[in-house]
N, C-alpha and C positions, 0 to 999 in steps of 0.2 A: 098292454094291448098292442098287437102287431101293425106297422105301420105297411100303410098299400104306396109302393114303389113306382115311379114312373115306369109310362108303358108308350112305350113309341110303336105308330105302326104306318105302312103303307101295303100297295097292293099292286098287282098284275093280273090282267086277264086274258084269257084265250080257249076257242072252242076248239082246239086241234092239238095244242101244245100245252101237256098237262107241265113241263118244267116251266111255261110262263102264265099258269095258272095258280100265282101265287099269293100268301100273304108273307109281308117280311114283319116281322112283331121283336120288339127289344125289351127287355126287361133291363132299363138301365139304371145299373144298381151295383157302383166299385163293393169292389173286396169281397165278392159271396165266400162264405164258405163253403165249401164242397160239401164237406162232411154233413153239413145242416142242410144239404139243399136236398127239397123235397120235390119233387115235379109229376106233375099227374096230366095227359095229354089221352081226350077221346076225341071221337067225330066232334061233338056238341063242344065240349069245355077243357078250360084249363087252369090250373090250381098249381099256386107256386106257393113258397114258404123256404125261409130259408135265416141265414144268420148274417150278416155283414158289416164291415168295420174292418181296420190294422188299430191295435191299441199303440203297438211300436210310433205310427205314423200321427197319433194323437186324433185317431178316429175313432169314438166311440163305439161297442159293437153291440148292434141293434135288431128285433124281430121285424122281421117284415112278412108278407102275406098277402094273397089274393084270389078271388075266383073269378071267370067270368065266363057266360056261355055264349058261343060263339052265332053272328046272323044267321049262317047258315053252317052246315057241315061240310067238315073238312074228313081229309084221309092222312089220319093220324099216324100211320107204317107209313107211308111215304114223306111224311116230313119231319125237318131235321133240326136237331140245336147243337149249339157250342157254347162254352162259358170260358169266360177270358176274364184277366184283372177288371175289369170295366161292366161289363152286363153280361146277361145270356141273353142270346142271338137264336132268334129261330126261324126258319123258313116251313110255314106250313102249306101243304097244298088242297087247295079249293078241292071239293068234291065233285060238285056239276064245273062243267066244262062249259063257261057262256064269256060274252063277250062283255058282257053290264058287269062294270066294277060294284062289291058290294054299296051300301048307303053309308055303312057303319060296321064298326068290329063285332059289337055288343048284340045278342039277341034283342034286349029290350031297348026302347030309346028311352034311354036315362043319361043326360048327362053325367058325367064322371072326371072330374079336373084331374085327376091321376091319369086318363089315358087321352092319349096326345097324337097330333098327325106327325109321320117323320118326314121333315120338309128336304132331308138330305139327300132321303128314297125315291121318293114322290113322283110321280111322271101323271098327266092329266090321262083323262083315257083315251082321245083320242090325237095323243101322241107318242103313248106307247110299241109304235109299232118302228123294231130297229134298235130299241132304244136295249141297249146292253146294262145287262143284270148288276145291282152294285154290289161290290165286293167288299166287305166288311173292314177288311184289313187294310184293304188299297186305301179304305175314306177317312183311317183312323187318324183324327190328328191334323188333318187340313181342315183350314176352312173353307175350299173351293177345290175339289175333285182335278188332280192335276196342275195345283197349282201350287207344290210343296216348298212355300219361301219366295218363290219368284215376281220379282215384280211386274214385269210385262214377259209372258214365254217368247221363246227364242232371239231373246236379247240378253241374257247371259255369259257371257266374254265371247266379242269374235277374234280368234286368234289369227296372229299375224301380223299388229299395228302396235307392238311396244313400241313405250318411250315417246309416242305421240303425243305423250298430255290430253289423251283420249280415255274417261274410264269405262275401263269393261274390255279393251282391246290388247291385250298382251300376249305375247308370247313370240313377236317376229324375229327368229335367231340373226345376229347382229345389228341389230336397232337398238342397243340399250346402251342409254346415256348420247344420244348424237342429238343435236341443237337442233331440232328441224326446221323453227324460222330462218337459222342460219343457212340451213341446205335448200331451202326454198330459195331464199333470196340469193342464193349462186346460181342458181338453176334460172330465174329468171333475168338474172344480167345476161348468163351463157343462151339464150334463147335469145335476148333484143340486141344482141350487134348484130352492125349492118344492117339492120331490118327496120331504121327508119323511127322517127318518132311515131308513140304508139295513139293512137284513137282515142281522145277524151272519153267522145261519148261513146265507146261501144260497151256494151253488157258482155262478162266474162262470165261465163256459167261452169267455171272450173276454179274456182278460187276458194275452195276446200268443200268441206262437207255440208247438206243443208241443212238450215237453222232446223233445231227439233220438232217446232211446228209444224213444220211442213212434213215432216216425216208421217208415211201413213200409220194411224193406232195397228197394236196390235189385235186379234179377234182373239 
């Protein structure tokens, strides 16, 4: 018996703007086979079936299967899918043009633990507006949209500060391998001649970089 595939979904809505009059629906499901994949897309419903598995990769290859009829009607010529190593991707568009996100995908309310909200997609409704459309490709693979490896964004080497014993700051042509407590400490003998014994108690707020704490988070 065919087994029913996770099904991720999210939505957009709009009374004026049938492209952000959407549903974005996943069938995620590696390795479909092409050849096996059967797809049936009307107003009402949609019906998948298909073969999936690599036996190379020590993935068994398995039927899968589903139908389901949609809360309300969509317009089935105007929306689209892709199938990639990973799932088929579909952007369908809503038929009425209203501003109330559906309740649910499913005409009937029946729970169904195969289909799932995509928390990746997801925008509440009323802050959807502005909010640019996710790209499939751009999100594959991050766990944080724009945030591909990095630990805090725009702290990624600032160049110009080799050989500081600073990490993340390299690249200043001719700075590499020069002692810099030692260049400091010439620097400030050559500053206090002549200029008198220097002030115990004064606060010197150049006396390198500030502690990390105080440094403002990144947004």
């Amino acid at each position: 018996m065919p087994q029913h595939p996770e099904v991720l979904w999210a939505q957009r809505s709009s009374s004026t703007a049938p492209e952000k009059n959407i549903i974005y629906l996943t069938v995620n499901l590696p390795d479909i086979k092409e050849s096996s994949l059967k797809f049936g897309l009307s107003e009402t419903s949609l019906q998948f079936s298909a073969t999936a598995g690599d036996s190379s990769k020590g993935i068994d290859e398995k039927e899968y299967a589903f139908e389901l009829d949609f809360f309300k009607e969509i317009n089935a010529t105007e929306s689209t899918k892709r199938l990639n190593s990973r799932s088929l991707y579909l952007i369908l568009r809503k038929k009425d043009m209203e501003e109330e996100y559906w309740p649910r995908l499913t005409k009937e309310k029946v729970k169904n633990s195969h289909i799932k909200t995509d928390f990746g997609k997801w925008v509440d409704e009323d802050e959807q507006d502005g909010e640019p459309a996710p790209n499939d490709d751009d999100m594959s693979g991050m766990g944080m949209p724009g945030m591909g490896g990095m630990g805090m964004p725009g702290m990624g080497g600032m160049p110009g500060m080799g050989g500081m014993g600073m990490p993340g700051m390299d690249g200043m042509p001719g700075m590499e391998g020069m002692d810099f407590e030692k260049m400091m400490a010439q620097m400030g003998s050559a500053s206090g001649e002549g200029a008198g014994p220097a002030d115990d108690d004064s606060d010197d707020d150049n006396d390198g970089p500030p502690p990390l704490e105080d440094a403002e988070p990144a947004k």
